[in-house]
C-alpha positions in Angstrom: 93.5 119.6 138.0 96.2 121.5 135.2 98.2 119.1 133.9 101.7 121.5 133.2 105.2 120.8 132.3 106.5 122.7 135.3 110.1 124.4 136.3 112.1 122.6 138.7 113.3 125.2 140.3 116.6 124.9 142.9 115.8 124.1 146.2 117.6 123.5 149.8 115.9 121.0 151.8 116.2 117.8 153.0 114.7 114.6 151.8 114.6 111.4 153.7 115.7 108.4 153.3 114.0 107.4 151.9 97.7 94.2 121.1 97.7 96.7 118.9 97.0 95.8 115.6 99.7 94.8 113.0 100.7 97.6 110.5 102.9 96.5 107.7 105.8 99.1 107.0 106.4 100.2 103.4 108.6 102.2 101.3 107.8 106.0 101.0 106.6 105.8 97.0 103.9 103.2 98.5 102.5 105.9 100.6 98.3 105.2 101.2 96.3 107.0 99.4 93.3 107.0 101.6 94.8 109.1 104.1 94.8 113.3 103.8 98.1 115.0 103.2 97.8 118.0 105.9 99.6 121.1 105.8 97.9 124.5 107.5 98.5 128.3 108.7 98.4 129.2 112.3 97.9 132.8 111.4 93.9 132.3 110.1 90.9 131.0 112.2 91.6 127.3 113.2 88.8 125.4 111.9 87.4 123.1 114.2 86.7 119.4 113.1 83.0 119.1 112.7 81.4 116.5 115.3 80.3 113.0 114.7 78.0 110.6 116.4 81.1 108.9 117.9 84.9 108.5 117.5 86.6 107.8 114.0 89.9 107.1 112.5 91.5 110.0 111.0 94.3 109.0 108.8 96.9 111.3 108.0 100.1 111.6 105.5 103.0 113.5 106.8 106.3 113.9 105.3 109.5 114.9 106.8 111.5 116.9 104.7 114.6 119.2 105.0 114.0 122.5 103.4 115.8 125.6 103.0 113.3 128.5 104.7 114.2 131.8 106.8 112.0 131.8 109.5 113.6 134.7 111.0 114.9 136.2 107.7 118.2 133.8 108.3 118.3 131.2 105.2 119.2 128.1 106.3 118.2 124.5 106.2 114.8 123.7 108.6 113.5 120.1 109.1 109.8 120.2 108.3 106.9 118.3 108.0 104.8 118.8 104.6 107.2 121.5 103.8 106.4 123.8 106.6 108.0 124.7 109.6 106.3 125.2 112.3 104.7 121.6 111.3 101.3 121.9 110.4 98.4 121.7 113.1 97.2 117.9 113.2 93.3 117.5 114.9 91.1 115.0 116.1 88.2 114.7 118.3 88.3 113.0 121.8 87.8 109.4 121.1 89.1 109.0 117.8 92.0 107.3 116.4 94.5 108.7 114.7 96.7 107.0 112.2 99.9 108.8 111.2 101.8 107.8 108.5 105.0 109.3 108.9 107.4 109.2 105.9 111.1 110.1 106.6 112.5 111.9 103.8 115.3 113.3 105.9 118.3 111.3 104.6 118.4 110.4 108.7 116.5 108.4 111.1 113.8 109.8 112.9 111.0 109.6 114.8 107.7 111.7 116.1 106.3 111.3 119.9 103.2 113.2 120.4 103.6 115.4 123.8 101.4 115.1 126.5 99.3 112.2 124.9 99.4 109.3 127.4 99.3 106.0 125.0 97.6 104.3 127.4 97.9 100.9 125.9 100.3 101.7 122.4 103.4 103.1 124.5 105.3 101.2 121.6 103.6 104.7 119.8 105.2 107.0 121.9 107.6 107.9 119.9 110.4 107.8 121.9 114.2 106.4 120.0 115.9 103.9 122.2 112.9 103.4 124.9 109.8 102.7 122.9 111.2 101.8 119.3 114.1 102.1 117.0 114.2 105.2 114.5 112.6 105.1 111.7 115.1 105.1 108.7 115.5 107.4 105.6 113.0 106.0 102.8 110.8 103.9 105.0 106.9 105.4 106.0 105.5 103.7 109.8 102.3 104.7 110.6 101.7 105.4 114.2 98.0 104.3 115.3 96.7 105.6 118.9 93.2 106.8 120.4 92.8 109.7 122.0 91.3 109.6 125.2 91.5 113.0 126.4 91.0 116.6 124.4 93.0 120.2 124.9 96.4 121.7 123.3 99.0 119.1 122.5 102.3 118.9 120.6 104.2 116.5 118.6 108.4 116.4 117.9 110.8 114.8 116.8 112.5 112.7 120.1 115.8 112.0 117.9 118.9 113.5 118.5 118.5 117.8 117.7 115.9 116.8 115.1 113.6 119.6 117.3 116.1 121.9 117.5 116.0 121.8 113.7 112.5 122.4 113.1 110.5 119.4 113.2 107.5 120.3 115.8 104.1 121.5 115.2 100.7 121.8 117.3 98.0 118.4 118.0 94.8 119.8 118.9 92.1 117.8 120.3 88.5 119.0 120.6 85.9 117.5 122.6 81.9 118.2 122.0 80.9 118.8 125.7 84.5 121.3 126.6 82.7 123.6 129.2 84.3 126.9 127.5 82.9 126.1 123.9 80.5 128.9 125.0 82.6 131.2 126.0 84.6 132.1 122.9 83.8 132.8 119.1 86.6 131.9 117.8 90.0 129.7 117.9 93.5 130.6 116.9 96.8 128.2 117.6 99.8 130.5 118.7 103.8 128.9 119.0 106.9 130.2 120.8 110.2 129.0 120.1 113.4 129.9 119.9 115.4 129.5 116.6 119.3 128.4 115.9 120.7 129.5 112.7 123.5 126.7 113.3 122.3 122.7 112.5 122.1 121.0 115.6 124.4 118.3 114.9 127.4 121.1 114.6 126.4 122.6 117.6 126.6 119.6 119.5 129.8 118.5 118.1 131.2 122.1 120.1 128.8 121.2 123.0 129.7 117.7 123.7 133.5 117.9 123.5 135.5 117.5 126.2 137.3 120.6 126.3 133.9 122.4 126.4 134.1 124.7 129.4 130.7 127.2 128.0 127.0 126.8 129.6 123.7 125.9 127.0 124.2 127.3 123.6 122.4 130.3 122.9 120.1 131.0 120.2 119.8 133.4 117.6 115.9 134.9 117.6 112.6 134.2 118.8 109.6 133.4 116.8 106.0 133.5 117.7 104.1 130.9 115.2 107.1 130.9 113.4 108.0 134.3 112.5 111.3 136.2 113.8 113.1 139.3 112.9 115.9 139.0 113.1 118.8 141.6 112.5 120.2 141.2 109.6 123.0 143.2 110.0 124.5 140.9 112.2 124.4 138.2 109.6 127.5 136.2 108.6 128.9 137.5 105.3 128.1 135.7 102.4 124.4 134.1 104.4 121.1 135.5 103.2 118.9 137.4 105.2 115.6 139.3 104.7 115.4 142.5 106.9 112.0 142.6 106.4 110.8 139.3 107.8 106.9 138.7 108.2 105.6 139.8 111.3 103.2 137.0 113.1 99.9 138.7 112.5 96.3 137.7 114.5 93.1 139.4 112.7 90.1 139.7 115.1 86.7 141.1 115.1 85.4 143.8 117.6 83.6 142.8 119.7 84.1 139.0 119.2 86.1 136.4 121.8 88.9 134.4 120.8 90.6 131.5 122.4 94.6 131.1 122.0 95.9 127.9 122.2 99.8 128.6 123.0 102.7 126.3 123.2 105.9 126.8 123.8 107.8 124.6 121.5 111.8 126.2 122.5 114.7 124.5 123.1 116.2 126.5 125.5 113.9 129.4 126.5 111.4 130.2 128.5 108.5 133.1 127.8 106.6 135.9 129.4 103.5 136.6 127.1 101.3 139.3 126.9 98.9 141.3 124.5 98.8 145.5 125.3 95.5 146.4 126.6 94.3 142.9 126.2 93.9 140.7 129.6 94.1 137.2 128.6 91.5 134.5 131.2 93.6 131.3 131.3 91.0 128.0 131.5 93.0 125.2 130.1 96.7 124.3 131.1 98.3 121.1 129.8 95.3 120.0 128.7 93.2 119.9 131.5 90.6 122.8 131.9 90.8 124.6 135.1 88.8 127.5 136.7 89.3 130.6 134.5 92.2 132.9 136.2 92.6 136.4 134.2 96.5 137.3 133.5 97.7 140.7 132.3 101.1 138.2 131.7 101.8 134.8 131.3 104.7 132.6 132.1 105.3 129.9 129.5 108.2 127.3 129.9 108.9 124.6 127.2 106.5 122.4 126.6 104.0 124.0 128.3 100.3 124.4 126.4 98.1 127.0 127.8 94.2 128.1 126.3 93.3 131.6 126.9 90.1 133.8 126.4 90.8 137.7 124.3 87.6 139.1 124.1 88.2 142.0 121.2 86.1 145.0 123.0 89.1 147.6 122.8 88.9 150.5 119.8 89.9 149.3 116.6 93.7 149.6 116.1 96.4 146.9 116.2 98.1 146.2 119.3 101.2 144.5 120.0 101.5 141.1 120.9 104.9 140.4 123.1 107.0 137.4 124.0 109.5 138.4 125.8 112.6 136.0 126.4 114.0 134.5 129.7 117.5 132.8 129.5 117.6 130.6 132.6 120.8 129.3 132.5 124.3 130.9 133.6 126.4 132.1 130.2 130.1 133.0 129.8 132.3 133.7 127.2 132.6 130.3 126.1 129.4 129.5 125.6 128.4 128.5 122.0 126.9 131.8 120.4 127.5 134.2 123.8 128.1 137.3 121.7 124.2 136.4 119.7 122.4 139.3 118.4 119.4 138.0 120.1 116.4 140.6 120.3 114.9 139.5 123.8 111.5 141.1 122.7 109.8 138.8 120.4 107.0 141.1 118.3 103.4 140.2 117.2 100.2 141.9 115.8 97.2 141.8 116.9 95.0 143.8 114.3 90.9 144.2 114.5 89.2 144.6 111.4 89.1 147.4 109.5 92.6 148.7 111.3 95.5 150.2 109.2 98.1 148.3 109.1 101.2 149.6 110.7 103.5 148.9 113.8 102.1 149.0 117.1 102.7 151.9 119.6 100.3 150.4 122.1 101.5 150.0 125.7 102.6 147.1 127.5 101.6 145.9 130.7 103.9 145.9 133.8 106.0 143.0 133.5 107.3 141.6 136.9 110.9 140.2 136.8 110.4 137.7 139.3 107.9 136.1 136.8 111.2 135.5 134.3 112.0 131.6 134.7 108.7 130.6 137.2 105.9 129.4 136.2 102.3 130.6 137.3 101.7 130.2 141.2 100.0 127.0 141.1 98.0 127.9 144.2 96.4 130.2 141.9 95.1 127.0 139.5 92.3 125.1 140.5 91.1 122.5 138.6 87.6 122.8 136.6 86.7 119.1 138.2 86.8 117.4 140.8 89.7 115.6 141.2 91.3 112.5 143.6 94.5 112.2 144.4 96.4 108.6 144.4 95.3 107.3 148.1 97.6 104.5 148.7 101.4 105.0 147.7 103.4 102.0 146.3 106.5 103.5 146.0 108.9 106.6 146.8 112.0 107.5 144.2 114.2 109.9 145.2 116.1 111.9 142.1 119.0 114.2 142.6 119.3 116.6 140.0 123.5 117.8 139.3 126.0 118.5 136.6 129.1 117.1 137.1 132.3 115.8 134.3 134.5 112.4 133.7 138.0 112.1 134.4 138.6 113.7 130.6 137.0 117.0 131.2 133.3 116.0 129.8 130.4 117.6 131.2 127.6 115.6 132.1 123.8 115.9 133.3 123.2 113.7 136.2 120.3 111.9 138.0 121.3 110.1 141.0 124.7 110.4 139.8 124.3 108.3 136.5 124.0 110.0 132.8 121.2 108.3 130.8 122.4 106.8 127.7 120.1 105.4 125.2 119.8 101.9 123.6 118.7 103.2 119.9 119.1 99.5 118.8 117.3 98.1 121.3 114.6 99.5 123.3 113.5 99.6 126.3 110.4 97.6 126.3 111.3 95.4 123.6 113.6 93.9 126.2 111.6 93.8 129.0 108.7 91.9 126.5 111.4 89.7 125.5 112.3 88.3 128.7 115.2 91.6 130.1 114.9 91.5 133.9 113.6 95.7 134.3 115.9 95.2 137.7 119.0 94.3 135.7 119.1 96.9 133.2 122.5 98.6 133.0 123.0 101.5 135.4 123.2 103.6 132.4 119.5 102.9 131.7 118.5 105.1 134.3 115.3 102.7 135.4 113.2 103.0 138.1 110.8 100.1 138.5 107.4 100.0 140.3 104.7 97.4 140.5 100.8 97.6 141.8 100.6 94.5 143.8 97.8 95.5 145.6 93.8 94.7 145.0 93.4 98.5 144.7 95.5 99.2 141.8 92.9 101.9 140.8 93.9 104.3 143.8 97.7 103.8 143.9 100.1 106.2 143.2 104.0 106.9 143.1 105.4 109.7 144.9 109.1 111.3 142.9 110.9 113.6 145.4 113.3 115.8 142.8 116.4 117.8 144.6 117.7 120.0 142.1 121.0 120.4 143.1 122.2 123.0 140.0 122.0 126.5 139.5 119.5 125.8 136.9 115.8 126.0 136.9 114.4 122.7 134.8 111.4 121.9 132.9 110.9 118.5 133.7 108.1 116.2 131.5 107.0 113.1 131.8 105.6 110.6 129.6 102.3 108.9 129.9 101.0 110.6 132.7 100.1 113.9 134.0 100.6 114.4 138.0 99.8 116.0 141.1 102.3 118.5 142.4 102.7 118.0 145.8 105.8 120.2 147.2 106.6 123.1 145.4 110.2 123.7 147.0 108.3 126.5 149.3 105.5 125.2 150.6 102.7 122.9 150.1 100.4 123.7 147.4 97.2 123.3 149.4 94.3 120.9 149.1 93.0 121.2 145.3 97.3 120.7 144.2 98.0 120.9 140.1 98.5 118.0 138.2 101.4 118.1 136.1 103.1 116.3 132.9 106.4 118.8 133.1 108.9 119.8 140.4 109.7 119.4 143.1 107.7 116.5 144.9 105.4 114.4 142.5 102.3 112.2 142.4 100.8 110.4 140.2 98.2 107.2 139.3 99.6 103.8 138.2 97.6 103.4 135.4 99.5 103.1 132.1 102.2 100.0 131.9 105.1 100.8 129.9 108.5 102.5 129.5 107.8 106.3 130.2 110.6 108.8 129.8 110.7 111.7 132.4 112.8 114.5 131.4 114.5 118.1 131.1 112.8 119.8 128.5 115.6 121.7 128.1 117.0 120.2 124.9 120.8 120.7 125.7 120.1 119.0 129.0 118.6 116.6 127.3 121.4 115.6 125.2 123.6 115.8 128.7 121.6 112.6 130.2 119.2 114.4 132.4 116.6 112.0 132.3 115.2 108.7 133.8 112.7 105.8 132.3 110.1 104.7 134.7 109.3 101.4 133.9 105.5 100.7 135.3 104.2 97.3 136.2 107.3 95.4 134.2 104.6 92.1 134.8 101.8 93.5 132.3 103.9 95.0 129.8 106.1 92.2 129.3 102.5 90.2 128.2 102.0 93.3 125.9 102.7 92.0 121.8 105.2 94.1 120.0 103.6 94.8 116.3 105.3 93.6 113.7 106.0 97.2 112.2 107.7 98.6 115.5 109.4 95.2 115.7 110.7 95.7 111.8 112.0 99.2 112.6 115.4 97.4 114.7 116.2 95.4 111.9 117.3 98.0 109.5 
């Protein structure tokens, strides 16, 4: 069944009552050798990893870097990985293990979690400042060592303060031998959307956080597909640099040849309507789970989402536009950080056959429905490629009311049950439950929800999440570790094959991965509000689970 980061949309109804092995840390000039130093461009043929006769350990070097770039045309500073922004594509094949050996060049802590991969086992891997481990300081390298039991289009991030905002994402693709649709396509490209902020994080949150803030989410500048914006330059600050004539994000396909996209929406704020003129695109993999091919002359993408799609190339030779256009979902005024943004809605790509001039498009697009702006795809239309079972025996029920709401000083707040999450960067999560923290006696602030399997039939048990959004606000929730089933959409019952989901309204999912998980807003500015909640799954077998020494090390800086 899909596994999608979906909108939580507002809704009016009633809910009842209801051991890893150790790695030793070192400094950045000791950085191994053995291990390849990546980098890659999204705009040629991804290359798939060639098979082997069963899983390895890939080992690879990545550096994070600040760098000045102009993505857009806007020159400004962009946290990168290798240099490049977006990050460059990191593979594997199902089964193997990867070893990352991130080293933080920043001049700031940091960290990388790697989005939608469940760390079944490592959740000390997941990446996640204040829940799974301390941040990884400026000068130090820690390599992050997981297997990846599942395949299909992934992401990684920072999950530090506006370290995303800044640049520091890229694709994680995952290929499996047996995929069902290897068949059905020739080729593979990777595609990103994101929005882009010509203002460092960190200032904008100085504005965004204050207490006499009375503006909405701040808005950005441009949007970029894999990376490339245009941005009008005329509307540049005096004294910035800016080239007019920024690179347009060009794909090069064959006639007659089929091509799958992997797309993933790596925004901060925004969410995307994408579509190719003349080109039907046939969905079969959302979130990383393959599902019966649906074909779309649009698509709906919301942050964090990761959708495959099919092109087959039979139209005259020509170049056609590619277009991703740009949803705001949250209310603006005039006090919003940026409000008056030069912002081109209409984000513009090529799609150019062989042996085509090159030139702009004046292809036609498809009829784009407003009411798709801010929704995702009707998941009554997304059945899943296999068989699957839902959770048959629920141990337990948490009800999560979704609001905004400010202190006594003015201070706006994101709130779950009333309570603002506030990380613990100095001490996290699990560490304290593995060192003897009650889970039920965390600090309200923690935002923890405990669950247990007590039961013989652990294997079939499931949590149910009931989530009232009580904003104006649609959100993107994700959650950590899992993917779920979607049970309630808001409307009405999504029928007997329901999507599973990593980012609703009602929620189900297996108990099957003990840890800390985060579940979320995607929305980053949300994110920095508090809107989010740790789920803290079967406290009595992760608190046998041994730290290793490296994540251990990371708190003692």
């Amino acid at each position: 069944m899909p596994n999608i980061d979906i909108i939580l949309e507002r809704v009016d109804f009633d809910v009842e009552t209801v051991q890893s092995p150790r790695i030793n840390w070192y400094p950045y000039h000791s950085q191994s050798d053995e291990c390849t130093y990546i980098s890659s461009n999204m705009l040629k043929v991804l290359k798939p990893l060639p098979p082997t006769d069963g899983p390895v350990a890939r080992c690879y070097n990545i550096e994070l870097i600040i760098k000045e770039l102009a993505p857009d045309g806007y020159t400004r500073l962009v946290w990168t990985v290798n240099g490049q922004y977006p990050a460059p594509v990191i593979q594997a094949n199902y089964g193997d293990r990867l070893l990352i050996n991130v080293t933080n060049k920043l001049g700031y802590p940091s960290s990388v979690h790697w989005h939608g991969i469940f760390q079944n086992g490592t959740n000390f891997y997941d990446g996640v400042v204040g829940m799974t481990q301390c941040a990884i300081p400026d000068g130090v390298s820690f390599l992050y060592n997981f297997t990846v039991q599942q395949y299909g289009t992934y992401w990684y991030h920072s999950h530090f303060l506006g370290q995303i905002v800044d640049g520091l994402k890229g694709p994680l693709i995952i290929h499996y031998r047996n995929d069902p649709y290897l068949g059905k396509y020739d080729f593979e490209y990777v595609m990103t959307l994101s929005d882009w902020y010509h203002t460092l994080s960190s200032d904008i949150l100085k504005l965004f956080r204050a207490e006499d803030y009375k503006g909405f989410d701040p808005l950005p500048d441009s949007g970029e597909i894999s990376g490339f914006g245009q941005y009008d330059c005329n509307t540049a600050p005096k004294n910035s640099t800016c080239n007019p004539n920024n690179k347009i994000a060009t794909y090069v396909v064959r006639q007659g040849k089929k091509y799958r996209f992997r797309i993933i929406n790596m925004s901060s704020l925004v969410h995307f309507i994408l579509s190719i003129d003349d080109h039907p695109l046939t969905l079969f993999e959302v979130d990383g789970e393959l599902i019966k091919p649906v074909t779309l002359n649009t698509i709906p993408i919301n942050i964090g989402q990761r959708y495959s799609v099919i092109l087959n190339a039979i139209k005259p030779i020509d170049v056609y536009q590619i277009r991703a256009k740009i949803s705001i979902c949250t209310p603006i005024n005039n006090q919003t950080i940026n409000y008056d943004t030069a912002l081109n809605y209409n984000i513009m790509g090529i799609l150019k056959y062989e042996g085509a001039k090159v030139k702009l498009p004046t292809s036609n697009a498809f009829f784009s429905n407003v009411s798709e702006e801010c929704r995702d795809i009707d998941p009554n239309t997304l059945k899943s490629y296999y068989t699957r079972k839902l959770p048959q025996i629920i141990i337990s029920r948490i009800d999560l009311m979704v609001s905004f709401g400010k202190t006594a000083t003015g201070k706006k707040h994101a709130l779950i049950n009333n309570s603002s999450y506030v990380p613990n960067f100095n001490y996290p999560t699990n560490q304290r439950i593995i060192e003897g923290v009650n889970p039920f006696n965390l600090p309200q602030y923690d935002n923890a929800y405990v669950y247990e399997c007590n039961t013989t039939d652990c294997d079939v048990t499931g949590v149910d999440i009931y989530i009232i959004n009580n904003t104006s606000d649609p959100h993107p929730f994700h959650l950590h570790g899992h993917n779920f089933f979607v049970i309630y959409n808001g409307k009405s019952q999504t029928g007997l094959e329901p999507p599973r989901k990593s980012s609703t309204t009602v929620i189900r999912y297996f108990v099957n991965n003990p840890g800390a998980w985060y579940f979320h807003c995607h929305i980053h500015w949300h994110f920095e509000m508090g809107m989010s909640v740790q789920l803290i799954e079967k406290p009595s077998l992760l608190k046998n689970i041994s730290i290793p020494n490296d994540v251990a090390a990371l708190c003692n800086f």
